[in-house]
N, C-alpha and C positions, 0 to 999 in steps of 0.2 A: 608866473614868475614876474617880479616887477623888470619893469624897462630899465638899461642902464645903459643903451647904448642911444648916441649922436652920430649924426649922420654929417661928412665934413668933403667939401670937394675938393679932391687934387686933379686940377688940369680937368678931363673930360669924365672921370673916372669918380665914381663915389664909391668914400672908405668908412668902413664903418669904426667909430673910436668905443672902446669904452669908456663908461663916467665910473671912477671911484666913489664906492661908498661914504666913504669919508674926506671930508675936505675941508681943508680951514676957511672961516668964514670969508677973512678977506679974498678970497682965490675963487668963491662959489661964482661961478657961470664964466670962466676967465677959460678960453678958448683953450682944447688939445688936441694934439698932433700924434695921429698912431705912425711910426716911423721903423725903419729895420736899423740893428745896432749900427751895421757899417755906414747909415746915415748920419750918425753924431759921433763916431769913433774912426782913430787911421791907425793903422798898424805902423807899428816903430820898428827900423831895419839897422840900426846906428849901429856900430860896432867898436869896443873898445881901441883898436891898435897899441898904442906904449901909452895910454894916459891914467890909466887908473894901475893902482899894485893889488896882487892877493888877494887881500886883506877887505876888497868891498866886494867880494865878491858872494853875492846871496841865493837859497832856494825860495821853494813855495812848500808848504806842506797845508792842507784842511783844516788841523787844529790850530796850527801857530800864522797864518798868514806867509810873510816874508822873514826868514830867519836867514842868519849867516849859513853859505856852506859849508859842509864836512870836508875835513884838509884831504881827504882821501880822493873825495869827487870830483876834486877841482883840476883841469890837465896844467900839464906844466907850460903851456904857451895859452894864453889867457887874450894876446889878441884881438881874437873871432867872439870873443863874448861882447853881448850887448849888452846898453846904457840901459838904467832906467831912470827916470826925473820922478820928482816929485810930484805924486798924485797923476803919475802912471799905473797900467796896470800890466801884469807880466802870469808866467803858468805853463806847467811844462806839459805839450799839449797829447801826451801818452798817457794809456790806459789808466795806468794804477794811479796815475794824479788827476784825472777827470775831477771838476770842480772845485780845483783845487784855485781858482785864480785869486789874486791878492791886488791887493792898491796899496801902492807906496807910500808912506805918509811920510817918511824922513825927509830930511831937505837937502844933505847930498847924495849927488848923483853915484848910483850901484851899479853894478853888474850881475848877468845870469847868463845860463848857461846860454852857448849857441844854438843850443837845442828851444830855446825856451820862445813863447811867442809873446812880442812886448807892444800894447796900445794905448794911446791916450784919447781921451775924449774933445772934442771941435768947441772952438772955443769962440766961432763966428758968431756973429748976433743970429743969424737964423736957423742955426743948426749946432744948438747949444745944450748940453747935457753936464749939470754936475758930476765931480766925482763923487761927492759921497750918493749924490741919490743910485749912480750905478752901482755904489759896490751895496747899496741895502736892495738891490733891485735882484743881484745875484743869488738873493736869501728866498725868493719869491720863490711861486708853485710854478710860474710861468718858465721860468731859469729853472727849476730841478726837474721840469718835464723834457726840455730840449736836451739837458744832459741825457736824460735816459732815453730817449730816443721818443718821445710823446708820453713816456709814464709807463711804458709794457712793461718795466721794470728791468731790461737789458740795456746794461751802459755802453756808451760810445767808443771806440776802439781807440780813436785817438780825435782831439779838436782841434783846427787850425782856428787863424782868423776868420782865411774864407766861411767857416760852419759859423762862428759867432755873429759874422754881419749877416746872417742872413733871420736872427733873432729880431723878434717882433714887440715891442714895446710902447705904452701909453706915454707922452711926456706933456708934463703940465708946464707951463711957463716957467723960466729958470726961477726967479723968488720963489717959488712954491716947491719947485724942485729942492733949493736949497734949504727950505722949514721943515720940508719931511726930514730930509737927510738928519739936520739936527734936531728934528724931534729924537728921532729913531736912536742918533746917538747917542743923546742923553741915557734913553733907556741902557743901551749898551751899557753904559758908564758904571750904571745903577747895579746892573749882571753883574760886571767884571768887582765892582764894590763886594758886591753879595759873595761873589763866589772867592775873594780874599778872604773876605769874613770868614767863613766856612770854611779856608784853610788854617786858615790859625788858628780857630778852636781844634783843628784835626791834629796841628802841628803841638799845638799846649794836652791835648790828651795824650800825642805818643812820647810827648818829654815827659808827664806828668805818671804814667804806668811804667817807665824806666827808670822812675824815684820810688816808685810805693811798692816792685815787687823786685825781690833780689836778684843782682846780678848773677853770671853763669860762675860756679865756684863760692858763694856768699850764701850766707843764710840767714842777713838780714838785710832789710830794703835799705837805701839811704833817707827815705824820708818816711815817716810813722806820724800819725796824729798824736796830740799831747797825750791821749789817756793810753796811750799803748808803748810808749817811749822807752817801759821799761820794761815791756812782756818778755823781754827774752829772744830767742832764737827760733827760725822758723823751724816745724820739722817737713821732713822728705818724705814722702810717701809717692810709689807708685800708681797710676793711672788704677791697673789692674786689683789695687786695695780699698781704692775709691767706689769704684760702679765696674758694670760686665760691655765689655766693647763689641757691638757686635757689625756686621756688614752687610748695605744692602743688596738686592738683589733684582734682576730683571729679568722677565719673562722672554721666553726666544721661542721662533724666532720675533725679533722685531719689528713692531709695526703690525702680528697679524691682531686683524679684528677682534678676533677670540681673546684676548689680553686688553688691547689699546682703544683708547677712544672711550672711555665708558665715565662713570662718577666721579674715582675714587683717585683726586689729584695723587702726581709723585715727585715730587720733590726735584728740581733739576736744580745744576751747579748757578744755570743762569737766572735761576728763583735768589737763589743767595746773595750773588752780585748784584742785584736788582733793590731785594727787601735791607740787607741789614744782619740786625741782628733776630729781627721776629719775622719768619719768612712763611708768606701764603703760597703757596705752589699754583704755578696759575699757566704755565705753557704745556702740561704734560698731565695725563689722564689714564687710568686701567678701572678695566672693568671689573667685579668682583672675581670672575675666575682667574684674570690677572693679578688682582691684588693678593691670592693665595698662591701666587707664583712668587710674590715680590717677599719686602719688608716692611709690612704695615708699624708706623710708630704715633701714639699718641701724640695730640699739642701738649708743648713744654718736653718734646725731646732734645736734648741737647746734640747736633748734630757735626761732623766732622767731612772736610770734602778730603778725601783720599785718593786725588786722581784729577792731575792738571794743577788746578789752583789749590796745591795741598798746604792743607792746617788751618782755612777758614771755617769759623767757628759760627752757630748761627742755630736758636730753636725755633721750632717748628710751632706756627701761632696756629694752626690747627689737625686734625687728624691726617696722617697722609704718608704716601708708601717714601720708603728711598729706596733708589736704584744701587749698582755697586760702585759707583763712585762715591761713595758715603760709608761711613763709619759713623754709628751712634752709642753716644755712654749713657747706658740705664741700670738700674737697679742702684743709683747714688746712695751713698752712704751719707747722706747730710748731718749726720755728727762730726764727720771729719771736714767734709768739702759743700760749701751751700753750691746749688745749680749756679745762681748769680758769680761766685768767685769765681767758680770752674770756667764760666766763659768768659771771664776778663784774664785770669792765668794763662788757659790756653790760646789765647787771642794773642799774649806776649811770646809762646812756646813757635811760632810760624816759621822762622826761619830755623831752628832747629828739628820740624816736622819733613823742611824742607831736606835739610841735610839725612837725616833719617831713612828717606823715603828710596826703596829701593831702586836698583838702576841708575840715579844719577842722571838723567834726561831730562831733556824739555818738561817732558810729560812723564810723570814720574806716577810712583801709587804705593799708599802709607797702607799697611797693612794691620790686621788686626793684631796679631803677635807684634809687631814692630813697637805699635802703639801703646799695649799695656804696660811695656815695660818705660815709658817714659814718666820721667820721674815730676813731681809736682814739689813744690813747695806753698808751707800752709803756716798761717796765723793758728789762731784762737777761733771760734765761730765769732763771736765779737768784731772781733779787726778783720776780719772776714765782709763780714756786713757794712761794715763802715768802708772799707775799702769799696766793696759794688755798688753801693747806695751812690757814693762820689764819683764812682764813674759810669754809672745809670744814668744819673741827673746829668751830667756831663753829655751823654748819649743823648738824652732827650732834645737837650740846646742844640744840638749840631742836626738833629732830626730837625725841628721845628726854622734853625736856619736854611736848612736841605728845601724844605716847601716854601719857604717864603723866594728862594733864588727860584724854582721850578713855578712857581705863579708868575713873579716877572718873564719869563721867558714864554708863558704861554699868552702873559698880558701882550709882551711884544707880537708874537703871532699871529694874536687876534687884531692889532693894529695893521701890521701890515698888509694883513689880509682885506683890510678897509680901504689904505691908505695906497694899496697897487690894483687895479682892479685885475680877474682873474677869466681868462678866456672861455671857460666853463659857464659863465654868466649871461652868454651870446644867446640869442634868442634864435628856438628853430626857425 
């Protein structure tokens, strides 16, 4: 394994630093400092009393950073809650928000809960840390190891300060500090760019299937291509006049050997939320005796989830069993219904699959009977095709958007995994 570590003296004592992979030119050979977080950061204990109202008062959540809090959360004596400044960082240091810390980038000063643990980073000449290089340093393997307790995979029950100063960190000179940061952000920029992008094609396809297939009660769309403008009126046909609906099945009990673990993929709900509309089955396997226990379906079945996330629609890009949380339509009648229409129709049918779906629960489960009697509305084969064709292509754009935002994020990863060096890299 090549060397990447320097050898640097504190006092009487040698510490061993590591050297990043990656370094901008001008920064190459420019002296670092392995230091613990509570060396470049101080915990902030300030507390509102009467100066701030309500209305600044904010959480932390993973996905969104620092958002406003919920009017319900918030106690009616506000007090005891603490400030935060700008380009602080703050995190409520209990189970279910582990790593959830955030850095304030607004520029007036907020409040959080009194529960919440709030620090800023030292802004001394010798004991100097950016914000932004600690909040891209949080993203590191080094920070998702100390949450989990060194990586066993068991999260921390709760994090004070005292746990976060005792984190161990490489720090390059602050200029250098400060060019990752905004290297790093840009990338971010680039993300957040991408992944707008990819919402408004998602936002332009679902206003866009709310003009081309009729509303509930209508039987014609609002919006028709020119050559079809004057076909007429759609007709109603049942599910059950279309193709035969059937449900899959699982071998029990679950999990034994004699069933699981063997060739013959099966289809799980989180295959579909994963793939789309052409789904490979890639988490879940049965052996051939299992697979005559199940519901083996050819690729190009058109499959239905009937259980949790009911009425996602989605075919099967290769041979492969479903379990019974699925429903699948075969034996298509494509004189009346082409496969392609069927799953752009019933991709519109979702919240009425929902409503449908017996029980009324969280977790709800659409049934075969339930199912065939739902009703379809149908073009011509023509307006048919034209219609899938426009929102296939459609599909494809938002696909091919989809990998370009998932390469930025892996490009980023593979940077910072350059750009932070990793404790894993230490020489026996």
């Amino acid at each position: 394994m090549r060397n990447n570590m320097k050898i640097t003296a504190k006092q009487e004592q040698a510490t061993p630093v590591l050297v990043p992979k990656l370094r901008f030119p001008e920064f190459r050979g420019a002296a670092l400092r392995s230091v613990l977080l509570g060396d470049v950061t101080e915990e902030c204990r300030a507390r509102n009393g009467h100066k701030h109202l309500v209305t600044s008062v904010m959480g932390v959540t993973k996905a969104d950073g620092i958002v406003p809090m919920e009017a319900r959360l918030i106690a009616a004596d506000i007090a005891r809650y603490k400030l935060v400044q700008h380009d602080w960082f703050a995190y409520n240091p209990m189970r279910l928000n582990i790593g959830s810390i955030a850095r304030w980038r607004g520029q007036n000063e907020i409040l959080v809960s009194p529960d919440y643990v709030v620090f800023k980073c030292l802004t001394d000449s010798e004991s100097s840390i950016a914000p932004g290089f600690l909040d891209h340093f949080r993203q590191t393997k080094t920070w998702e190891e100390f949450v989990t307790e060194g990586g066993d995979g068991s999260v921390r029950v709760r994090i004070y300060y005292k746990d976060i100063a005792r984190v161990a960190l490489v720090l390059p000179p602050f200029p250098e500090q400060q060019k990752i940061a905004d290297c790093l952000s840009s990338v971010d920029e680039l993300i957040a760019a991408q992944a707008r992008k990819m919402d408004a094609l998602k936002a332009h396809k679902k206003g866009l299937m709310q003009q081309l297939f009729p509303r509930e009660g209508e039987t014609q769309p609002r919006l028709r291509f020119p050559e079809f403008q004057n076909a007429g009126e759609w007709e109603v046909k049942r599910l059950e006049q279309i193709g035969r609906v059937i449900r899959g099945a699982s071998p029990r009990p679950k999990g034994d050997s004699r069933y699981y673990g063997g060739l013959v993929p099966r289809l799980m709900v989180q295959d579909v939320t994963r793939d789309g509309k052409w789904v490979t089955p890639q988490i879940d396997s049965l052996t051939e005796e299992g697979a005559r226990l199940s519901r083996p379906c050819p690729a190009g079945t058109l499959t239905i989830v009937c259980s949790g996330s009911v009425g996602v629609v989605s075919f099967l890009a290769v041979d492969a069993c479903i379990h019974d949380g699925f429903l699948a339509l075969v034996d298509i009648d494509e004189s009346i219904a082409t496969k392609d229409f069927l799953f752009h129709t019933l991709s519109t049918l979702r919240e009425q699959f929902e409503k449908g779906a017996t029980h009324g629960g969280v977790f709800t489960n659409l049934t075969t009977t339930g199912i065939d009697l739902f009703e379809i509305k149908r073009p011509g084969i023509p307006e048919q095709q034209r219609i899938a064709t426009c929102l296939s292509n459609l599909d494809s754009l938002i696909t091919a958007e989809t990998q370009k935002l998932e390469t930025l994020k892996t490009h980023k990863k593979g940077l910072m995994q350059q750009l932070f060096p990793s404790p894993e890299e230490t020489l026996p």
